[in-house]
C-alpha positions in Angstrom: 43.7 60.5 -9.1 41.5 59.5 -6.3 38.8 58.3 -9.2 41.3 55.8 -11.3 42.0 54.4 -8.0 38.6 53.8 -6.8 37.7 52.4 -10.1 41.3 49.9 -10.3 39.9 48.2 -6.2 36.4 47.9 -7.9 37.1 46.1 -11.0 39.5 43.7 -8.1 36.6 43.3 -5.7 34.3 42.5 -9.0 36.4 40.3 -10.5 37.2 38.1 -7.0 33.5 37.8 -6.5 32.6 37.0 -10.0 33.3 32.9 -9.7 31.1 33.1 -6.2 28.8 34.7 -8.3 28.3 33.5 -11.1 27.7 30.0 -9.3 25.0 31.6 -6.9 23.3 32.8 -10.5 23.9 29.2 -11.5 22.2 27.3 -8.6 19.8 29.6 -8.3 18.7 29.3 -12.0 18.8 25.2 -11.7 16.5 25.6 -8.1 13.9 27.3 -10.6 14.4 24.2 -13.6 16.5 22.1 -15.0 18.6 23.3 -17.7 21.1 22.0 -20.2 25.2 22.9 -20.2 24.5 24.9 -22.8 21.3 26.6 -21.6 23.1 27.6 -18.6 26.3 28.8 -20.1 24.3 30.9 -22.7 22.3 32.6 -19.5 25.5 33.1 -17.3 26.9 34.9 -20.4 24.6 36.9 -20.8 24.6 37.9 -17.2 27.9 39.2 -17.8 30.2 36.9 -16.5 33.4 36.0 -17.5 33.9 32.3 -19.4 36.3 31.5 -16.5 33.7 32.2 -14.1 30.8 30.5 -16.2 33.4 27.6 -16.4 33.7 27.6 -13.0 29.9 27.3 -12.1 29.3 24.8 -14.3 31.8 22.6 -13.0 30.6 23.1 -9.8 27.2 22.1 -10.8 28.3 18.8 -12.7 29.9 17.7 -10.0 27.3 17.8 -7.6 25.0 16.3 -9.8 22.9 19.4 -10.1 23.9 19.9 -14.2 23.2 16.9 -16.1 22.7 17.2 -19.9 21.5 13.1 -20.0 19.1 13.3 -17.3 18.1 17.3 -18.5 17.1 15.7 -21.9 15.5 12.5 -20.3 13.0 14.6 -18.3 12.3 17.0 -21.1 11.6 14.5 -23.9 9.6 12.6 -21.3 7.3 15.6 -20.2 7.3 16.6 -24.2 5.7 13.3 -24.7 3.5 12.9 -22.0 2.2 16.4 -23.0 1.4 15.2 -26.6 3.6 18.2 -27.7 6.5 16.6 -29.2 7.2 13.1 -31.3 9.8 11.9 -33.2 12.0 14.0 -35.2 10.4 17.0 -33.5 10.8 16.1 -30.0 14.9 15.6 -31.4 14.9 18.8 -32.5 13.9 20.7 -29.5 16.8 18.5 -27.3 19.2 19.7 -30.2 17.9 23.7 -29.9 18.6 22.7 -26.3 22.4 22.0 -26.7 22.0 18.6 -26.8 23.9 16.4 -28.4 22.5 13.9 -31.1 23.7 10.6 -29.6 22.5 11.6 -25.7 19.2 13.2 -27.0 19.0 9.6 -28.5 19.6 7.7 -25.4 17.5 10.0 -23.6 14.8 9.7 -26.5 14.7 6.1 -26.1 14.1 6.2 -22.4 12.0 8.5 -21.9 9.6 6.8 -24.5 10.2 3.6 -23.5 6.7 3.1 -21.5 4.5 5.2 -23.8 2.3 3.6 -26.6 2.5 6.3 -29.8 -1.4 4.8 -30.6 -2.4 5.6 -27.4 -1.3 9.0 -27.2 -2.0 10.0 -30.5 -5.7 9.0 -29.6 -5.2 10.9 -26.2 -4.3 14.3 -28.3 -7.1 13.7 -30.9 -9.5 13.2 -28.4 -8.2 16.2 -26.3 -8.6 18.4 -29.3 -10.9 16.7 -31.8 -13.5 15.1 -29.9 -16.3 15.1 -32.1 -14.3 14.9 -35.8 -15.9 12.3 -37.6 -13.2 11.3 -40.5 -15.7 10.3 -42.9 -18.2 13.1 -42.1 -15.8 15.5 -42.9 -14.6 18.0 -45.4 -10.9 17.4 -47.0 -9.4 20.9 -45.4 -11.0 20.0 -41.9 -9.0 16.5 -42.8 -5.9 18.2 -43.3 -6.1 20.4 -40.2 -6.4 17.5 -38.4 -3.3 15.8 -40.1 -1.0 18.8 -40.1 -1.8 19.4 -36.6 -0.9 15.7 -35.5 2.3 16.3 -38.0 3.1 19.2 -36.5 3.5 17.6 -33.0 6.1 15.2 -34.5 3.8 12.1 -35.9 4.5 10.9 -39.4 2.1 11.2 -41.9 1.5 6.9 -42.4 1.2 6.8 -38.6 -1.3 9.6 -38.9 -3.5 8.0 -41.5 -3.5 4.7 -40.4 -4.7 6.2 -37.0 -7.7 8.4 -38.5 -8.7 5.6 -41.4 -9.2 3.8 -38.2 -10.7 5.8 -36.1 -13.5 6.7 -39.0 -14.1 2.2 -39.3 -14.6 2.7 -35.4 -17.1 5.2 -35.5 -18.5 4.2 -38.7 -19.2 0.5 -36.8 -20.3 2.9 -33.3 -23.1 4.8 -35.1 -24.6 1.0 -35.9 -23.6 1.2 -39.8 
């Protein structure tokens, strides 16, 4: 009998401390990085906390600014771009993997774009990775890995050709041809 009790005052004492908690977890996982709402939710969760207690935290954390999903999605399509990792469509589908939703991953798209030149940073990543590719030097499947790369990181295909039909006129014209 002495067991069942011990066990009844535990489960009490757990769930009293659980919203404390869980917003400790919470803080302390947003000191490490931002997150999104649904980033953090899916991490409390699986933490084991209860959805009144990951409610709780995250209210908490909107409301002192420290959960944002607009500036969350701002900062990472920024530092996505800025990295040359993510364009475009791509870049929109990480914000959505993200819990993002489409019209603030828009906003936040837009913004965070806003001062970078998509020539200039697809000649920063080709020059980062593909210094010395000479476009008309080279053979059609070195072509290709050099388009599917750029595709991969979210440019379109036009974009992508116009780019490398003028980088080859611009070294064509720099070897004195």
């Amino acid at each position: 009998m002495t067991k069942a009790v011990t066990r009844k005052k535990t489960r009490r004492k757990t769930s009293a401390a659980e919203p404390p908690k869980a917003l400790q977890k919470a803080l302390a996982l947003l000191t490490y990085r931002d997150h999104s709402e649904a980033e953090l939710t899916k991490k409390l969760s699986r933490s084991g906390f209860s959805p009144d207690a990951v409610a709780g935290a995250l209210k908490h954390c909107r409301e002192y600014g420290y959960l944002d999903d607009f500036r969350f999605a701002r900062q990472r399509a920024h530092a996505l771009i800025t990295q040359g990792r993510a364009v475009g469509p791509k870049l929109m589908e990480d914000l959505r993997k993200r819990g993002i939703e489409e019209e603030t991953a828009r906003r936040a798209i837009h913004e965070a774009s806003e001062d970078v030149n998509e020539d200039d940073l697809l000649t920063i990543i080709f020059e980062k990775r593909f210094a010395a590719f000479n476009f008309q030097k080279a053979r059609d499947n070195e072509k290709r890995r050099v388009i599917n790369y750029l595709m991969r990181r979210g440019f379109s295909l036009p974009t992508v050709l116009k780019f490398l039909r003028k980088k080859g006129q611009d070294h064509y014209h720099d070897d004195g041809q």
